[in-house]
HTML snippet that shows the backbone in 3Dmol.js (N, CA, C, O; Angstrom):
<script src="https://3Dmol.org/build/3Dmol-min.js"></script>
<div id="view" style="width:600px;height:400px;position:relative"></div>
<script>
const pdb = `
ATOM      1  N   UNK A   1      78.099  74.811  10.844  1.00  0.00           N
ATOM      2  CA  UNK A   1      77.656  75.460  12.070  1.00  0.00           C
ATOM      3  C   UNK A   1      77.251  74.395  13.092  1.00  0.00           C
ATOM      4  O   UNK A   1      76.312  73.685  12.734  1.00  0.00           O
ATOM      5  N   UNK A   2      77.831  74.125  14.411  1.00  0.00           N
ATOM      6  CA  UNK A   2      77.192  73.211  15.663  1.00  0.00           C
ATOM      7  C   UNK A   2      76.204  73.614  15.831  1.00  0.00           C
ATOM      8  O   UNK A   2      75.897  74.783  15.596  1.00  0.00           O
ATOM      9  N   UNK A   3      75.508  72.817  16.247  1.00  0.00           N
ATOM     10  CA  UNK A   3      74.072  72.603  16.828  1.00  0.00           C
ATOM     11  C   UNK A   3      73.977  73.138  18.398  1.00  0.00           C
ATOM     12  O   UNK A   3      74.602  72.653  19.341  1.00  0.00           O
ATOM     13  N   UNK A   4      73.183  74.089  18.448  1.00  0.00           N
ATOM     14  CA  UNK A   4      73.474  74.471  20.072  1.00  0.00           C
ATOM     15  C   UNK A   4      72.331  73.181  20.694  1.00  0.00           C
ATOM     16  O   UNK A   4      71.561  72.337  20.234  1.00  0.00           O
ATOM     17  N   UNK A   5      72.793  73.656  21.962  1.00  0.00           N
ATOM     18  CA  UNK A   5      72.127  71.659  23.093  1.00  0.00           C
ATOM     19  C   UNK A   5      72.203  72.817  24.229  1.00  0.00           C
ATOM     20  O   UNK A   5      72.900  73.803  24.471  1.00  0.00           O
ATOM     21  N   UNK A   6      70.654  71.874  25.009  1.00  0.00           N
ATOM     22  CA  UNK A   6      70.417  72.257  26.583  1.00  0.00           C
ATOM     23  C   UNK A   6      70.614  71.120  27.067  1.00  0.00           C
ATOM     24  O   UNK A   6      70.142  70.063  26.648  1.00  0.00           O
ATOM     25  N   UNK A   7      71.456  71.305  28.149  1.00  0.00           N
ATOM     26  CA  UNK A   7      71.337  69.557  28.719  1.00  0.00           C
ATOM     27  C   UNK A   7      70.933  70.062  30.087  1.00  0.00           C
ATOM     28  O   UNK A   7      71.021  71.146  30.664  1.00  0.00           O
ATOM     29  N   UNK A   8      70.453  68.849  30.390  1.00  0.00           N
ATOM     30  CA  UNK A   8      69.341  68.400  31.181  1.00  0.00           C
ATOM     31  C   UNK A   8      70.556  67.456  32.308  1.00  0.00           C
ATOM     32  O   UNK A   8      69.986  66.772  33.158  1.00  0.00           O
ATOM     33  N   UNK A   9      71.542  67.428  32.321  1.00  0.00           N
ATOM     34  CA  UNK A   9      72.625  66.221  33.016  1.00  0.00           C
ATOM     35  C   UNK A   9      72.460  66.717  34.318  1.00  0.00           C
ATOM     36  O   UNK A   9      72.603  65.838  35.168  1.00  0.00           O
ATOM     37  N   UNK A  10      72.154  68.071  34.849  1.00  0.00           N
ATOM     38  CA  UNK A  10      72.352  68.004  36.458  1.00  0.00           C
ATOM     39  C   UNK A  10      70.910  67.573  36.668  1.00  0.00           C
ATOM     40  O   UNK A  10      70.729  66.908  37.687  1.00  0.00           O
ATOM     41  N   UNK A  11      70.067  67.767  36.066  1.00  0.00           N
ATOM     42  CA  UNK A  11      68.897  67.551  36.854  1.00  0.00           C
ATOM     43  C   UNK A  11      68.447  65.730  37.001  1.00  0.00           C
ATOM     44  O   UNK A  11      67.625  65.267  37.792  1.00  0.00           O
ATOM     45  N   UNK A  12      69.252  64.975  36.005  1.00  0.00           N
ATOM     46  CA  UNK A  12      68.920  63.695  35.986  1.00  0.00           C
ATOM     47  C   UNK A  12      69.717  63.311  36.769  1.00  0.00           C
ATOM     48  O   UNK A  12      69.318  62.311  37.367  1.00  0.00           O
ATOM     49  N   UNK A  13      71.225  63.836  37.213  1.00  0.00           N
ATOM     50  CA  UNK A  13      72.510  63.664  38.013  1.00  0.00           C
ATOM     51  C   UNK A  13      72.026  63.391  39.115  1.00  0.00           C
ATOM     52  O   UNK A  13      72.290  62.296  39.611  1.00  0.00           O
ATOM     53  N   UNK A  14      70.993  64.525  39.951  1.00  0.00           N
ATOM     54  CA  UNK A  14      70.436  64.769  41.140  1.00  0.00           C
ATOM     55  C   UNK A  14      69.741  63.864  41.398  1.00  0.00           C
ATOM     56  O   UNK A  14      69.879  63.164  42.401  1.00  0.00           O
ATOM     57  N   UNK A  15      68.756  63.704  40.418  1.00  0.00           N
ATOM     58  CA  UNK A  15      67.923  62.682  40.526  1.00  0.00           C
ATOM     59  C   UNK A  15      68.157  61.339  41.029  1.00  0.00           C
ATOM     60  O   UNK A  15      67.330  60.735  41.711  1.00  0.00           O
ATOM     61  N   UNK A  16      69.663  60.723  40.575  1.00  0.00           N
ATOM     62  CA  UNK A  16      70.185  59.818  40.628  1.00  0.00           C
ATOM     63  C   UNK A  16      71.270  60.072  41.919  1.00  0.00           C
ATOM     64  O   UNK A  16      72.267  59.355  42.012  1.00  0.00           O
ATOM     65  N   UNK A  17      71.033  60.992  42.759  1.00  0.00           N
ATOM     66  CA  UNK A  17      71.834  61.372  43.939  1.00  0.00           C
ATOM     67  C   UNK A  17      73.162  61.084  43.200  1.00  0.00           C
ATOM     68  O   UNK A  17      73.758  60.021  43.380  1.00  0.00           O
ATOM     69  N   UNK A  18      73.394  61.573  42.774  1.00  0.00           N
ATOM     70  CA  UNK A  18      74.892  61.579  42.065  1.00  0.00           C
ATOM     71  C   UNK A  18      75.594  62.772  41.877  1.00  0.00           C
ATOM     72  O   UNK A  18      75.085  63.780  41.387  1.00  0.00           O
ATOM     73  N   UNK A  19      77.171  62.648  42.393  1.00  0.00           N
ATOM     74  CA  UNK A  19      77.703  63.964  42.374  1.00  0.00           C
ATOM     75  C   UNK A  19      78.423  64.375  40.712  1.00  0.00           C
ATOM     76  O   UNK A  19      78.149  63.770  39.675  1.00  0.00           O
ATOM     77  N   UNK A  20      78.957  65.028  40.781  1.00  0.00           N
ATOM     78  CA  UNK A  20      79.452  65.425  39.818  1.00  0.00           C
ATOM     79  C   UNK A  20      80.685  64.567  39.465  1.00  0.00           C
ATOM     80  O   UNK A  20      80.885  64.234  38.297  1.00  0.00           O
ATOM     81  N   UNK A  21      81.720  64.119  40.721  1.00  0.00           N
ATOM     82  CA  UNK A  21      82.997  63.920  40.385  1.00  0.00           C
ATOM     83  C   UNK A  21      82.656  62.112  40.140  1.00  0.00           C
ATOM     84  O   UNK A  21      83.185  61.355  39.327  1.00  0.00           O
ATOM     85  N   UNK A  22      81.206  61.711  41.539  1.00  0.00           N
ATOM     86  CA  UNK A  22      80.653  60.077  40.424  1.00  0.00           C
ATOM     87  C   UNK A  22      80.701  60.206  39.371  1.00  0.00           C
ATOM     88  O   UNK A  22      81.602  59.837  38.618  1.00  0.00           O
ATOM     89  N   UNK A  23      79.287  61.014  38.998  1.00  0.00           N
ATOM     90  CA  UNK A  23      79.153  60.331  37.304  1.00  0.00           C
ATOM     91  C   UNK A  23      80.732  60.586  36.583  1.00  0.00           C
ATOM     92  O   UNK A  23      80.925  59.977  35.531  1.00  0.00           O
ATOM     93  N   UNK A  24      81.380  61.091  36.888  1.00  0.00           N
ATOM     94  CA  UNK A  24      82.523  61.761  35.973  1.00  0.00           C
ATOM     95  C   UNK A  24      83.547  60.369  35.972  1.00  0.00           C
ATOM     96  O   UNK A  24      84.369  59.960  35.152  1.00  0.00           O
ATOM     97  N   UNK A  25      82.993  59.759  37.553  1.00  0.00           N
ATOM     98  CA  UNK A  25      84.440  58.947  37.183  1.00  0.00           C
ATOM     99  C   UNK A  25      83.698  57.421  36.365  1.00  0.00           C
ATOM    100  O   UNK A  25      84.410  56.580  35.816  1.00  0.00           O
ATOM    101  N   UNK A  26      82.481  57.340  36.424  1.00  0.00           N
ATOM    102  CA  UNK A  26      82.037  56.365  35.829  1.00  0.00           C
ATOM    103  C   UNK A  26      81.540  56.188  34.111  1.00  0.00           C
ATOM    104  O   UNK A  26      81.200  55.171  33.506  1.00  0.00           O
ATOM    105  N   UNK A  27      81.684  57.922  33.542  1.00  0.00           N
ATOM    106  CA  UNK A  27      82.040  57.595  32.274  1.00  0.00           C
ATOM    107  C   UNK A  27      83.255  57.743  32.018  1.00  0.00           C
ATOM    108  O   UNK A  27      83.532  57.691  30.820  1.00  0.00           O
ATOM    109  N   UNK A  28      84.237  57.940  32.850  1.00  0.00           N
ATOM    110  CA  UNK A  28      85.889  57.711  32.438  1.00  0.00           C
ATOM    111  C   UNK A  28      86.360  59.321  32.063  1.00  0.00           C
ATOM    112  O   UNK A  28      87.303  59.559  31.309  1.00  0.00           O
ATOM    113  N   UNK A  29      85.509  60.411  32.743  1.00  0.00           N
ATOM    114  CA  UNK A  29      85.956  61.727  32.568  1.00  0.00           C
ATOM    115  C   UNK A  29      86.274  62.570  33.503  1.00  0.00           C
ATOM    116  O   UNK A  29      86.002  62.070  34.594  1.00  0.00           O
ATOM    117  N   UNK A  30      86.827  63.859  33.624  1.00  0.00           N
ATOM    118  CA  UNK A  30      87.107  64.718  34.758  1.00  0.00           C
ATOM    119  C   UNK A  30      86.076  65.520  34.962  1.00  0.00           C
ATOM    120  O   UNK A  30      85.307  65.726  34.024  1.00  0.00           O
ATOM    121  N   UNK A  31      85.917  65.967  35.888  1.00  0.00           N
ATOM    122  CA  UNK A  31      84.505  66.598  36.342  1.00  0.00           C
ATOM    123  C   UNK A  31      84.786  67.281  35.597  1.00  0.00           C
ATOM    124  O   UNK A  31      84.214  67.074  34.527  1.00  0.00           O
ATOM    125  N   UNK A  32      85.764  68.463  35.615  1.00  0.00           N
ATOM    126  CA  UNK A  32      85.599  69.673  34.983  1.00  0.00           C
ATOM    127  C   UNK A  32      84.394  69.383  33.214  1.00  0.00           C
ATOM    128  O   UNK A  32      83.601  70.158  32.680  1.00  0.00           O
ATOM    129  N   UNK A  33      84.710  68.302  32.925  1.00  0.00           N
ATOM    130  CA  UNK A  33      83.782  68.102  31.523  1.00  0.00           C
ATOM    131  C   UNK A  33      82.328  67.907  32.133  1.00  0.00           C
ATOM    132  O   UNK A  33      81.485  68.611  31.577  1.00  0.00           O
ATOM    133  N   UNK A  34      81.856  67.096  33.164  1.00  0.00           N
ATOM    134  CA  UNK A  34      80.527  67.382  33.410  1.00  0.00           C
ATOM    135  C   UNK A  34      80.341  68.917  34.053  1.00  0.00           C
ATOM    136  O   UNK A  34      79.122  68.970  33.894  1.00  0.00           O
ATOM    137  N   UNK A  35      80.626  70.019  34.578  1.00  0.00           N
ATOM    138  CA  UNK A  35      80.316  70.953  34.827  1.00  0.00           C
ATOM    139  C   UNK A  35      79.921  71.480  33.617  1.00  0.00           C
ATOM    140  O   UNK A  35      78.732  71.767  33.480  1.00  0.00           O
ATOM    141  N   UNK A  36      80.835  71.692  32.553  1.00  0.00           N
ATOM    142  CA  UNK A  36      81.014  72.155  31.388  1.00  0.00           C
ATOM    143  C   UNK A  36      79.724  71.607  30.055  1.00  0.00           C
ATOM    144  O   UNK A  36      79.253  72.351  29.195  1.00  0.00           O
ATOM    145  N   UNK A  37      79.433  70.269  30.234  1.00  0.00           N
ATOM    146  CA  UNK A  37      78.299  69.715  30.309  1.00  0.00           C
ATOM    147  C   UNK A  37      77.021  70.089  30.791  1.00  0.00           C
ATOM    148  O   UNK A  37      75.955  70.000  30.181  1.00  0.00           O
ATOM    149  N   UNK A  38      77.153  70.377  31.568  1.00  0.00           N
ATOM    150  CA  UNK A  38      75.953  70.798  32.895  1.00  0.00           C
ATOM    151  C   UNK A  38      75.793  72.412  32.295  1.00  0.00           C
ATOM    152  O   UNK A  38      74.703  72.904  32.590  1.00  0.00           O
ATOM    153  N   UNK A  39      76.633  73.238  31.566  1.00  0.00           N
ATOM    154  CA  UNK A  39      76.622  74.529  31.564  1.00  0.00           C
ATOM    155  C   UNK A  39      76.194  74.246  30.515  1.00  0.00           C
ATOM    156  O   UNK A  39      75.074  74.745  30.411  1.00  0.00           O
ATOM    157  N   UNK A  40      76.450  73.745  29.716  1.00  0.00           N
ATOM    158  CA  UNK A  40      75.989  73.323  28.052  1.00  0.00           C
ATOM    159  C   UNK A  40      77.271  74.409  27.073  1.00  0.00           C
ATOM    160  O   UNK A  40      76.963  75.162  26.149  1.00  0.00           O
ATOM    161  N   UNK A  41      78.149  74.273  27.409  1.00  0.00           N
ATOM    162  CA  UNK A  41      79.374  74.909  27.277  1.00  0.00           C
ATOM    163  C   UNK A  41      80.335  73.332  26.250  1.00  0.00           C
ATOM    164  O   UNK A  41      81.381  73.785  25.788  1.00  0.00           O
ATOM    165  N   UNK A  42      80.237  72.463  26.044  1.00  0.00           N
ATOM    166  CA  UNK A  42      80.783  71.272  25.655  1.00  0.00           C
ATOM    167  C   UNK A  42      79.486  70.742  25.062  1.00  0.00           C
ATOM    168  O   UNK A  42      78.414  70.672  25.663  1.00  0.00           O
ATOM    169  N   UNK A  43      79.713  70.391  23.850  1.00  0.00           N
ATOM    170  CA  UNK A  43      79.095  69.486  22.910  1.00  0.00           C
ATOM    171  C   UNK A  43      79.630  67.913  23.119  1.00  0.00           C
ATOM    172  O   UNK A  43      80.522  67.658  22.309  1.00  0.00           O
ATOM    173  N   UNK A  44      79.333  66.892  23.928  1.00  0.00           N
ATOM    174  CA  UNK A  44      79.724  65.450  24.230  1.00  0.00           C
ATOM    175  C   UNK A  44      79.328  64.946  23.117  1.00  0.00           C
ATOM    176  O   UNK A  44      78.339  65.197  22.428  1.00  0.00           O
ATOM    177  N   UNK A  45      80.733  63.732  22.909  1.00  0.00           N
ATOM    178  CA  UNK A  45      80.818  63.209  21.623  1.00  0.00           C
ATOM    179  C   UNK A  45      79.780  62.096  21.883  1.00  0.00           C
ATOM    180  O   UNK A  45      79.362  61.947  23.032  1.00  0.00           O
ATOM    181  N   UNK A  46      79.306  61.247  20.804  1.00  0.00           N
ATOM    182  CA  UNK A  46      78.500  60.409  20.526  1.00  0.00           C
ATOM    183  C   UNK A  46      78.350  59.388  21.607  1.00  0.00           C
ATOM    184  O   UNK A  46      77.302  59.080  22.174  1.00  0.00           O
ATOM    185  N   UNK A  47      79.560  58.903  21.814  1.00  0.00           N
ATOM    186  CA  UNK A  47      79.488  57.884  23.044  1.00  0.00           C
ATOM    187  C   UNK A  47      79.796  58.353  24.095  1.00  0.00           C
ATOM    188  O   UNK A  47      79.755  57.453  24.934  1.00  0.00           O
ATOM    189  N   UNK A  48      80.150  59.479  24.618  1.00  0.00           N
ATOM    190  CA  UNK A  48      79.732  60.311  26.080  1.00  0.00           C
ATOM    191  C   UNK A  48      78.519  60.367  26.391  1.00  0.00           C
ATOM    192  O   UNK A  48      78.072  59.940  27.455  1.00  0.00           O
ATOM    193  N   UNK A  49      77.696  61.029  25.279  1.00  0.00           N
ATOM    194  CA  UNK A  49      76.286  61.106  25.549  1.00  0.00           C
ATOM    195  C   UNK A  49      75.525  59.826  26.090  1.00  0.00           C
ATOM    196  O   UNK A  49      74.811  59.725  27.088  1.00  0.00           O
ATOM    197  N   UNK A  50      75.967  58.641  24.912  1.00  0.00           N
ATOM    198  CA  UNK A  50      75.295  57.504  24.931  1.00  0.00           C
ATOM    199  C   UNK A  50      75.471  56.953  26.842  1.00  0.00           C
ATOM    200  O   UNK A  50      74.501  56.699  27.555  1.00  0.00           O
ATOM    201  N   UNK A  51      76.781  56.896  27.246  1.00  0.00           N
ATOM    202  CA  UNK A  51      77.496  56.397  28.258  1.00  0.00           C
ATOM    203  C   UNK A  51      76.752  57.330  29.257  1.00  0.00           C
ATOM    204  O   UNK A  51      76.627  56.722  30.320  1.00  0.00           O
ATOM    205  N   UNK A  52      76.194  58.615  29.322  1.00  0.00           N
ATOM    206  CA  UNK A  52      75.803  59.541  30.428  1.00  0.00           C
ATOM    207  C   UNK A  52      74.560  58.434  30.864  1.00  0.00           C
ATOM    208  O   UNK A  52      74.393  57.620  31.772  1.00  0.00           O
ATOM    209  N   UNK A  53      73.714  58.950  29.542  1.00  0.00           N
ATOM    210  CA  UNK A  53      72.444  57.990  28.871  1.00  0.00           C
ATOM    211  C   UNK A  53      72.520  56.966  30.208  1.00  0.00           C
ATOM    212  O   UNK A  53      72.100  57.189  31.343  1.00  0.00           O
ATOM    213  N   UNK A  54      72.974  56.167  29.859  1.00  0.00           N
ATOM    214  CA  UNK A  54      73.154  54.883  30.232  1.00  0.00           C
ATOM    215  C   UNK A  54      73.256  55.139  31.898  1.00  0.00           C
ATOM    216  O   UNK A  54      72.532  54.836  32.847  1.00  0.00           O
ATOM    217  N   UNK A  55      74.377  55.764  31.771  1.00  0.00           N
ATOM    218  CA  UNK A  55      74.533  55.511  33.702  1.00  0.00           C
ATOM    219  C   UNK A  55      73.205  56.107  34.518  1.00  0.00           C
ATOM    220  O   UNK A  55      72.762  55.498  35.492  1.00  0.00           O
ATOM    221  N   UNK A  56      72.471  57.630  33.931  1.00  0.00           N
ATOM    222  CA  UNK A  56      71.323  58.111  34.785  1.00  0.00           C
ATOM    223  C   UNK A  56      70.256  57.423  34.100  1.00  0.00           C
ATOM    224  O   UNK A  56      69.185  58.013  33.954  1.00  0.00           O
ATOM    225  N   UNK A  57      70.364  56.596  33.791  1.00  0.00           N
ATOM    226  CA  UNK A  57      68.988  55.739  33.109  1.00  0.00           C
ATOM    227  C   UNK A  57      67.893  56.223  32.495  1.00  0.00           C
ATOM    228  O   UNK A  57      66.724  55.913  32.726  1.00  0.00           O
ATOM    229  N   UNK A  58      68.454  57.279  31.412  1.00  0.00           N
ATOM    230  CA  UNK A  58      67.333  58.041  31.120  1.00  0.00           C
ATOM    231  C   UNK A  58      67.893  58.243  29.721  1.00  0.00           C
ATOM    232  O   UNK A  58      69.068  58.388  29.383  1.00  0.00           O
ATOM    233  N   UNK A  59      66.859  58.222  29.033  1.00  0.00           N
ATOM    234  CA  UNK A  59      67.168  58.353  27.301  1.00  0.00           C
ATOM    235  C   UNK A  59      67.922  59.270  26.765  1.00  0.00           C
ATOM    236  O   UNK A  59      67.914  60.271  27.482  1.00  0.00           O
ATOM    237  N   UNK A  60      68.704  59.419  25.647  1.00  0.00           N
ATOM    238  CA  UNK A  60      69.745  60.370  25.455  1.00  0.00           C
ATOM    239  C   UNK A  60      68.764  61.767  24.899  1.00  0.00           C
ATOM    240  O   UNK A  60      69.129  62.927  25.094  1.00  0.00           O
ATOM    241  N   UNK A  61      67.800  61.490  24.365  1.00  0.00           N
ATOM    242  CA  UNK A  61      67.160  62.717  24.010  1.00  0.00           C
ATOM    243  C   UNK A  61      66.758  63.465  24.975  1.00  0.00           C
ATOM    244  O   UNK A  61      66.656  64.674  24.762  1.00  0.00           O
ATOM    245  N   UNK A  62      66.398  62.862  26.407  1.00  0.00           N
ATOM    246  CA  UNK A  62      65.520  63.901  27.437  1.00  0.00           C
ATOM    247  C   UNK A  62      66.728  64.661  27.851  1.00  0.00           C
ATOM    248  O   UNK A  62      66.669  65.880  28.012  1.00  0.00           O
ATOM    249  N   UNK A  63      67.970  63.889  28.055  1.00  0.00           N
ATOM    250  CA  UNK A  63      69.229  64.623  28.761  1.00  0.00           C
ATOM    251  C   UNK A  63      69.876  65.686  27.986  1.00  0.00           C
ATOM    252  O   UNK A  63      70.420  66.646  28.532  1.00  0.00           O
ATOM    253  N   UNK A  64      69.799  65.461  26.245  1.00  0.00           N
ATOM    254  CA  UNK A  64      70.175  66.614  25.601  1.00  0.00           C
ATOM    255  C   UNK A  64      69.224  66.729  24.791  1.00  0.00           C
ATOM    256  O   UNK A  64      68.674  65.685  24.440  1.00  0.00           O
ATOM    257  N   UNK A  65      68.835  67.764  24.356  1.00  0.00           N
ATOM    258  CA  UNK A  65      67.931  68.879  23.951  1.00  0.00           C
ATOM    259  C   UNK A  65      68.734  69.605  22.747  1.00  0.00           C
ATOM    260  O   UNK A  65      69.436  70.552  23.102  1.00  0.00           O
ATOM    261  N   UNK A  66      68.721  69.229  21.130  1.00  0.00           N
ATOM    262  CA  UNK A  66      69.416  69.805  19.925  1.00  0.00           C
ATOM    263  C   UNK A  66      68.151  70.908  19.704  1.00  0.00           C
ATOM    264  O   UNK A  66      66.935  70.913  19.896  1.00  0.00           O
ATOM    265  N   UNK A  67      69.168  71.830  19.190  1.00  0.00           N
ATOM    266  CA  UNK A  67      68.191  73.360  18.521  1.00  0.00           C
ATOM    267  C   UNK A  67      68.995  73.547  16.905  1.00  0.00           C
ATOM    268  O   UNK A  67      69.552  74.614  16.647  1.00  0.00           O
ATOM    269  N   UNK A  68      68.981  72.584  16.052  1.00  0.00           N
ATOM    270  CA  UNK A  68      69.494  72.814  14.756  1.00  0.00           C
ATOM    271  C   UNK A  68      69.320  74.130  14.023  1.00  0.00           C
ATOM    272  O   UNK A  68      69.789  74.275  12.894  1.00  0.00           O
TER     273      UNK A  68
END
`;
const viewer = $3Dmol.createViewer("view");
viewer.addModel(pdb, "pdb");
viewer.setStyle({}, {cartoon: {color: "spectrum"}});
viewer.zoomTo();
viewer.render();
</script>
């Protein structure tokens, strides 16, 4: 069974005045996956997360939120 996740990516996105189709092109993805992200509709693989992490400078746990 997946783990359902709240993510937190638009609100750190904003934070970071960042649009959707930026961050998208700076982890090497199509927006449509950060919307989908942003909806919490897509589970991001290990190093998406890490790579989001990284670009809004904010720890991978505050941005996603696991409910095991």
């Amino acid at each position: 069974m997946e783990a359902k996740f709240i993510s937190n990516i638009k609100q750190y996105r904003q934070l970071a005045n960042m649009t959707q189709e930026e961050l998208a092109e700076k982890v090497f993805v199509r927006r449509e996956t950060i919307v989908r992200l942003e909806a919490s509709k897509y589970n991001p693989s290990l190093k998406l997360a890490i790579d989001i992490s990284r670009i809004l400078q904010t720890p991978i746990e505050d941005i996603f939120i696991f409910d095991s």
